[in-house]
DRENSE-409768 format. One record per residue: residue number from 1; residue in one letter; x, z, y of N, C-alpha, C in turn. Coordinates in steps of 0.2 Angstrom, whole numbers, plus 5000, padded with zeros to 4 digits. Example, Ala and Ser with C-alpha at 12.3 -4.5 7.8 and 13.67 -1.06 7.14 Angstrom:
REM residues 2
+-----+---+------+------+------+------+------+------+------+------+------+
:   k : r :   nX :   nZ :   nY :  caX :  caZ :  caY :   cX :   cZ :   cY :
+-----+---+------+------+------+------+------+------+------+------+------+
:   1 : A : 5066 : 5039 : 4972 : 5062 : 5039 : 4978 : 5066 : 5039 : 4984 :
:   2 : S : 5064 : 5035 : 4989 : 5068 : 5036 : 4995 : 5064 : 5039 : 5000 :
+-----+---+------+------+------+------+------+------+------+------+------+
REM end
This chain:
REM residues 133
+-----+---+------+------+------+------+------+------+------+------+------+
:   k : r :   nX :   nZ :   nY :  caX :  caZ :  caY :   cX :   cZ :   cY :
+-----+---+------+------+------+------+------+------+------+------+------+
:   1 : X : 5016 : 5079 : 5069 : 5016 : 5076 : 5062 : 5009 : 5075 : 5060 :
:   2 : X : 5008 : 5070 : 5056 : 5001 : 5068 : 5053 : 5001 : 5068 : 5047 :
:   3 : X : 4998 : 5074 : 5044 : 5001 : 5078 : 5037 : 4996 : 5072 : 5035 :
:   4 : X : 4997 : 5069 : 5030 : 4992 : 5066 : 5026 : 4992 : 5069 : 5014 :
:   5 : X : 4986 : 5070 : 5014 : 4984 : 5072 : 5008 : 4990 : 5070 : 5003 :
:   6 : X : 4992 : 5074 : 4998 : 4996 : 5072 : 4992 : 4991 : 5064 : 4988 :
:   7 : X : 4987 : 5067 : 4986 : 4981 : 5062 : 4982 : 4980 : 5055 : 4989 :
:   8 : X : 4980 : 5055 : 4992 : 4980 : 5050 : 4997 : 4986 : 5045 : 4999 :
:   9 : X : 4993 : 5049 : 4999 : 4996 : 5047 : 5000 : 4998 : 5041 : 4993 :
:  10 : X : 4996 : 5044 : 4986 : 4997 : 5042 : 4981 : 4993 : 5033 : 4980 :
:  11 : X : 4986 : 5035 : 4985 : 4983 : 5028 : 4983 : 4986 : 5023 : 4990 :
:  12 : X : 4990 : 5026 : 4994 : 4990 : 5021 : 5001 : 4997 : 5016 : 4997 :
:  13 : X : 5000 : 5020 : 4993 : 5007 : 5021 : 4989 : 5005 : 5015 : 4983 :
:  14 : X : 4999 : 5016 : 4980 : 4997 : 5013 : 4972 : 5002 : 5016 : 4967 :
:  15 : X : 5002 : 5022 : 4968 : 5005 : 5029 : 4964 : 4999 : 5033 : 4958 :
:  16 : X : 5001 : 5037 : 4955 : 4998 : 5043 : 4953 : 5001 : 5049 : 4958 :
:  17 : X : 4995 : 5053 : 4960 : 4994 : 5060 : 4963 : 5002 : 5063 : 4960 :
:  18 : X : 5004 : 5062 : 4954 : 5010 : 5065 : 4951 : 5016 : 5063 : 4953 :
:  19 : X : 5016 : 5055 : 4953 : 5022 : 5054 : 4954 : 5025 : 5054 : 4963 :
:  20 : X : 5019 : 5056 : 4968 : 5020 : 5060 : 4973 : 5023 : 5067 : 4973 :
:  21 : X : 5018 : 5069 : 4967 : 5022 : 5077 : 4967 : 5028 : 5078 : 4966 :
:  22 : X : 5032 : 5072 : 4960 : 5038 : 5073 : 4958 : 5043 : 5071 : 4963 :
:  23 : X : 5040 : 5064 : 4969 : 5045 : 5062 : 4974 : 5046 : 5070 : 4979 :
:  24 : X : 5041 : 5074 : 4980 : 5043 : 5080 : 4985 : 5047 : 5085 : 4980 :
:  25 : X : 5047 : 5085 : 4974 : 5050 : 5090 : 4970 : 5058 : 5086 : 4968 :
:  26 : X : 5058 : 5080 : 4970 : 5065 : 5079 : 4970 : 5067 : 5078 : 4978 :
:  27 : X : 5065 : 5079 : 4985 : 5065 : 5081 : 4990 : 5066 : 5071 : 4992 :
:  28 : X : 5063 : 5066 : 4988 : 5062 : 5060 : 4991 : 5055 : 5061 : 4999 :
:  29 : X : 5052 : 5065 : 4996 : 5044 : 5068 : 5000 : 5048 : 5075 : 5002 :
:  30 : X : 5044 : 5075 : 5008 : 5041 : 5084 : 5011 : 5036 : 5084 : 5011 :
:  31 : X : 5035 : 5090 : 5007 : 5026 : 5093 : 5011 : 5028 : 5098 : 5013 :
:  32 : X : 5022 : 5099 : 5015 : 5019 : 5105 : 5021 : 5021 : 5110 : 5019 :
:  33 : X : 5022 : 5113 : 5024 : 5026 : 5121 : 5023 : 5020 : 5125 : 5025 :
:  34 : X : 5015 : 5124 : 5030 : 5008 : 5126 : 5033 : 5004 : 5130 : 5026 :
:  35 : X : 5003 : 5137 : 5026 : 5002 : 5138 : 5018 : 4994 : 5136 : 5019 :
:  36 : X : 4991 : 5135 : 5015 : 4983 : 5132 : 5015 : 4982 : 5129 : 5009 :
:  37 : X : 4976 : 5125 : 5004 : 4973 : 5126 : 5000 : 4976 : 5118 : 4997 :
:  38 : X : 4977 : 5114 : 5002 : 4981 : 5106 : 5002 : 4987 : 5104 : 5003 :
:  39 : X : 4990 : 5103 : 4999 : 4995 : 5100 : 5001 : 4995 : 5094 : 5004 :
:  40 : X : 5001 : 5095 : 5008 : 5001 : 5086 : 5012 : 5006 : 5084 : 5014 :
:  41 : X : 5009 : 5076 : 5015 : 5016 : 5075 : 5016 : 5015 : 5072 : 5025 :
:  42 : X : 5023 : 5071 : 5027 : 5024 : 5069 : 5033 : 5021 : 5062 : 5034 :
:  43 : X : 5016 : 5059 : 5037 : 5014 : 5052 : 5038 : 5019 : 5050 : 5040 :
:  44 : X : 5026 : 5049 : 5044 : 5031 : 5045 : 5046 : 5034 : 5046 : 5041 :
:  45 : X : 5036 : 5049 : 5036 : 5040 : 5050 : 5033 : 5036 : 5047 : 5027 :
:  46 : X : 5030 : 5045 : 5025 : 5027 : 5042 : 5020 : 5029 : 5035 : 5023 :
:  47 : X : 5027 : 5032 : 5029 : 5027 : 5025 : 5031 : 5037 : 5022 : 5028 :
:  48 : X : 5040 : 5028 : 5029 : 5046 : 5026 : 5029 : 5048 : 5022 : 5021 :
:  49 : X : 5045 : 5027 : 5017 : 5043 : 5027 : 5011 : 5040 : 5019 : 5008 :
:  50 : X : 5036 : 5019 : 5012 : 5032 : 5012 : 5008 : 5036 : 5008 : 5009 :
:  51 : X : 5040 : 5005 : 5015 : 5044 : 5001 : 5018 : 5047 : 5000 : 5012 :
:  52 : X : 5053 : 5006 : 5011 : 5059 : 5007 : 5007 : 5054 : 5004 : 5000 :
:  53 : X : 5050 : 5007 : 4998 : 5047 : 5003 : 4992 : 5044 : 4997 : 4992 :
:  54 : X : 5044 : 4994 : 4998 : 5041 : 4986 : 4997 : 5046 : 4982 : 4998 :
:  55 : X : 5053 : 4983 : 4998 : 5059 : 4982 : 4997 : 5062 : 4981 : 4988 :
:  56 : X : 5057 : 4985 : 4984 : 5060 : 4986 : 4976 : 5057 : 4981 : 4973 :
:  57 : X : 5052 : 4980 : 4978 : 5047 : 4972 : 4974 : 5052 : 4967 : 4967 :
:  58 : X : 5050 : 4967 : 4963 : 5054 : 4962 : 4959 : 5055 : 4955 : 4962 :
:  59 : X : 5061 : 4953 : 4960 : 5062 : 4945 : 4962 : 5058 : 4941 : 4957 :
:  60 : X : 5054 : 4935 : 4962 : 5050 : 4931 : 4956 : 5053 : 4925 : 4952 :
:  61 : X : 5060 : 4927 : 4955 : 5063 : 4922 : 4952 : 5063 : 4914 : 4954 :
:  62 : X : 5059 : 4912 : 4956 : 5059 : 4906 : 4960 : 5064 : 4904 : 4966 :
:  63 : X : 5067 : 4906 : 4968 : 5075 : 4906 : 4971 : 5070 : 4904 : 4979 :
:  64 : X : 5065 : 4903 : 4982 : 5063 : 4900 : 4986 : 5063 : 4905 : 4990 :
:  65 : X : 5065 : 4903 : 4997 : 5063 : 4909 : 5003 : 5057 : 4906 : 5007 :
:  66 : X : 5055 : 4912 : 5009 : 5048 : 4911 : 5011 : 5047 : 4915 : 5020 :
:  67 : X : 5044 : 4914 : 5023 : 5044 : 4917 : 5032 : 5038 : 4920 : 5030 :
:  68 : X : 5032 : 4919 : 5023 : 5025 : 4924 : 5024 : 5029 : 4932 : 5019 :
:  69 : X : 5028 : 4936 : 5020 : 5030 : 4941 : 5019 : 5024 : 4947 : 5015 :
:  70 : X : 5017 : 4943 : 5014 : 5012 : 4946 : 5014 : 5012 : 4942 : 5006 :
:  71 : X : 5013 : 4946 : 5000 : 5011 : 4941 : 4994 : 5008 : 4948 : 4988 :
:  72 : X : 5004 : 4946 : 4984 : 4998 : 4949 : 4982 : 4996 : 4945 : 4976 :
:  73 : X : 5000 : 4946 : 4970 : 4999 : 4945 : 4965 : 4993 : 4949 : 4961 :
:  74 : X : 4990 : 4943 : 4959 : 4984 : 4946 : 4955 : 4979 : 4941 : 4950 :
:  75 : X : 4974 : 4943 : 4948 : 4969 : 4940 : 4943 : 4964 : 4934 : 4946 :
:  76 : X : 4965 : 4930 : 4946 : 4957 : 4924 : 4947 : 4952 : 4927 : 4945 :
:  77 : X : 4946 : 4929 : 4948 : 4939 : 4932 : 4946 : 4935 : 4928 : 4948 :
:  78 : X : 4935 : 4922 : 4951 : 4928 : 4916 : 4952 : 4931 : 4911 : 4955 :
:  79 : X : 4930 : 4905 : 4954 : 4933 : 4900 : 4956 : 4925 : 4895 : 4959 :
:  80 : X : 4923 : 4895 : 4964 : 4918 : 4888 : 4968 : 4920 : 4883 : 4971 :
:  81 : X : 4918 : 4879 : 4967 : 4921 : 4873 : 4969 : 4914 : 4867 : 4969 :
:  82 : X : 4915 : 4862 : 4975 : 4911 : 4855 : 4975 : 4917 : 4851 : 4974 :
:  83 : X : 4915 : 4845 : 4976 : 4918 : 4838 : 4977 : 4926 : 4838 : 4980 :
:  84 : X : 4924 : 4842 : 4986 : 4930 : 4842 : 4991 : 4934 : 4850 : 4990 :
:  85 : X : 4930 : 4855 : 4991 : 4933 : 4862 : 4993 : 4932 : 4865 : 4988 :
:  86 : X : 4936 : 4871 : 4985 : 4935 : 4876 : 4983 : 4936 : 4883 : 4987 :
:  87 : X : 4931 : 4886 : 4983 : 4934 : 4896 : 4987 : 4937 : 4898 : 4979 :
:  88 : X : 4942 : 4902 : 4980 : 4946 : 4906 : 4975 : 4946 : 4914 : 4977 :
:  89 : X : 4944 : 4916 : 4973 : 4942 : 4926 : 4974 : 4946 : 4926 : 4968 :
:  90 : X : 4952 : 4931 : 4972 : 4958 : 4936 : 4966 : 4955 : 4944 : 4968 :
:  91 : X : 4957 : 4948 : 4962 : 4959 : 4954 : 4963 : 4965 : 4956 : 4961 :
:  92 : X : 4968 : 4958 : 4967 : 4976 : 4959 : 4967 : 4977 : 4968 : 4969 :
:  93 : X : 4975 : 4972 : 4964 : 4975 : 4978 : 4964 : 4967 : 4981 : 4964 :
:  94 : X : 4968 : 4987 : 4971 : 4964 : 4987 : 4975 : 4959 : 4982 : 4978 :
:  95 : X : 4964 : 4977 : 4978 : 4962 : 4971 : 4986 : 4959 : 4966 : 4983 :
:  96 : X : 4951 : 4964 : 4987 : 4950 : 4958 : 4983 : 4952 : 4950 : 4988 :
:  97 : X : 4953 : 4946 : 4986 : 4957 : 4941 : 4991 : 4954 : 4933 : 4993 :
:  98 : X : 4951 : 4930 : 4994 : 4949 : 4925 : 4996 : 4951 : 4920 : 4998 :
:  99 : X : 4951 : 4914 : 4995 : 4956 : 4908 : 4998 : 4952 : 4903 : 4997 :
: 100 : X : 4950 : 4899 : 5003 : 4949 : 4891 : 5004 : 4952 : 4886 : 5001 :
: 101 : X : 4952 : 4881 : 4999 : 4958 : 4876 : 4998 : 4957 : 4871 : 4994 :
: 102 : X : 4957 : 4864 : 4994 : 4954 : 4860 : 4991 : 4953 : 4858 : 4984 :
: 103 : X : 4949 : 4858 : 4982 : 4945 : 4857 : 4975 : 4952 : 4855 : 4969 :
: 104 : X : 4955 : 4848 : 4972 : 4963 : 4846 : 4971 : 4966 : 4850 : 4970 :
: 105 : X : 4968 : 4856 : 4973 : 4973 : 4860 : 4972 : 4974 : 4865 : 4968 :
: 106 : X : 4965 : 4867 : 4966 : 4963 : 4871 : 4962 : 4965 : 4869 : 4956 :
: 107 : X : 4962 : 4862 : 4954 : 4963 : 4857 : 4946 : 4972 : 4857 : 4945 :
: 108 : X : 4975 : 4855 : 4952 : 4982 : 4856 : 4950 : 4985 : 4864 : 4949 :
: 109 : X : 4983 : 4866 : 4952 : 4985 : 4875 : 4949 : 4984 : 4877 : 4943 :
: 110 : X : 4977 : 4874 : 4941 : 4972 : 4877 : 4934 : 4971 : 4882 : 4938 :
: 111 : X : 4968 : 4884 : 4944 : 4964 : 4890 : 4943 : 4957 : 4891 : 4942 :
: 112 : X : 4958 : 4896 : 4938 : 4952 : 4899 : 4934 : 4950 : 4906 : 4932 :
: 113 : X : 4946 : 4908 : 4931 : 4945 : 4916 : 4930 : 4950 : 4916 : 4925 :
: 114 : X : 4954 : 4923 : 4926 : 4959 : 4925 : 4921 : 4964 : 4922 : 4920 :
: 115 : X : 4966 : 4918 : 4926 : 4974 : 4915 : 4928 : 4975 : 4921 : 4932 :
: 116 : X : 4983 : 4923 : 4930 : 4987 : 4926 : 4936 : 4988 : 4921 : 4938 :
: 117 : X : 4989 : 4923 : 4946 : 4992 : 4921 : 4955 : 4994 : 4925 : 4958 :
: 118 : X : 4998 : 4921 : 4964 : 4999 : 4924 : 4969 : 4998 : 4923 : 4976 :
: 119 : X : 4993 : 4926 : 4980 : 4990 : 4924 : 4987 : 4996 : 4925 : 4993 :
: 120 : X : 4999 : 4923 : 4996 : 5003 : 4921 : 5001 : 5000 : 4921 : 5006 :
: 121 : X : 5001 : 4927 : 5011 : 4995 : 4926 : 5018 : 5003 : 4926 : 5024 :
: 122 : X : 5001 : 4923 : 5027 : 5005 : 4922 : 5035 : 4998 : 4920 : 5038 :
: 123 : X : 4996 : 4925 : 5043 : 4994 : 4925 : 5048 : 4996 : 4926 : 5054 :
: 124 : X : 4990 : 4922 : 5062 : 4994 : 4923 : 5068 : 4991 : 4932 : 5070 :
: 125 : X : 4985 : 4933 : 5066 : 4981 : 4935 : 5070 : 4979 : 4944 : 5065 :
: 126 : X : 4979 : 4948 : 5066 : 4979 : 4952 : 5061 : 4976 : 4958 : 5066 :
: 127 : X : 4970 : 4962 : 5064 : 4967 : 4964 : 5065 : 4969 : 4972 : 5062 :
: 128 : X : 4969 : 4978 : 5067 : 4971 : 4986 : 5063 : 4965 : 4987 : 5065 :
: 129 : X : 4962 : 4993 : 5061 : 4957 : 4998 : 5061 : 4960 : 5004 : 5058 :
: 130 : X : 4956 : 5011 : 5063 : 4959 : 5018 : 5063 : 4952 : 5022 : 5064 :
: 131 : X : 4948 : 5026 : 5057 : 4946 : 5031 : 5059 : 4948 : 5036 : 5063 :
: 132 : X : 4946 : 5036 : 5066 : 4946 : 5042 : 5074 : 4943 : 5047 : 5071 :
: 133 : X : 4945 : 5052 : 5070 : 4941 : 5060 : 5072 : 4941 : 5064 : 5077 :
+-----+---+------+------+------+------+------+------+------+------+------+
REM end
């Protein structure tokens, strides 16, 4: 088992520390029975968790189905643009996001700092990283 920290599990979640504690006090979460100074939940039984809650997403309403499954609502915070290209940086929570796309596209979206968006990633190619201890 890969006890992972209550306060940890909270930001992997984008939760408060609390409303972790209440999932284990209505028996949605285990923690640790290991008696020690931190509590921690079961990392598989966290992941199972996100899933099931990245299921609760609201519907955008838009009636369109989509194959990218990676979507990240969030704030325009800079918009660079020449002739041809723009770069568009959101902050879509934690995450900040960066997107190419032509100058045209940008003028037809209107984006601009303090537009809500939505970033839509399908990639071929997706890179994991793990601290090791």
């Amino acid at each position: 088992m890969t006890g992972i920290r209550i306060r940890d599990a909270a930001v992997l979640l984008g939760v408060s520390d609390d409303t972790v504690r209440r999932w284990v006090s209505s028996g949605r979460l285990t923690a640790s029975t290991d008696p020690g100074p931190v509590a921690t939940v079961d990392g598989s039984e966290l992941a199972a968790l996100a899933r099931e809650r990245a299921g609760e997403l609201p519907d955008d309403g838009s009636g369109v189905k989509r194959s990218a499954r990676n979507r990240f609502t969030g704030l325009v915070t800079e918009v660079t643009s020449d002739k041809v290209m723009s770069q568009v940086s959101m902050q879509c929570g934690p995450f900040e996001v960066t997107s190419l796309m032509s100058s045209e596209a940008v003028r037809d979206l209107g984006l601009e700092p303090g537009v809500v968006a939505t970033a839509v990633v399908k990639a071929t190619t997706v890179i994991v990283e793990r601290q090791m201890t």
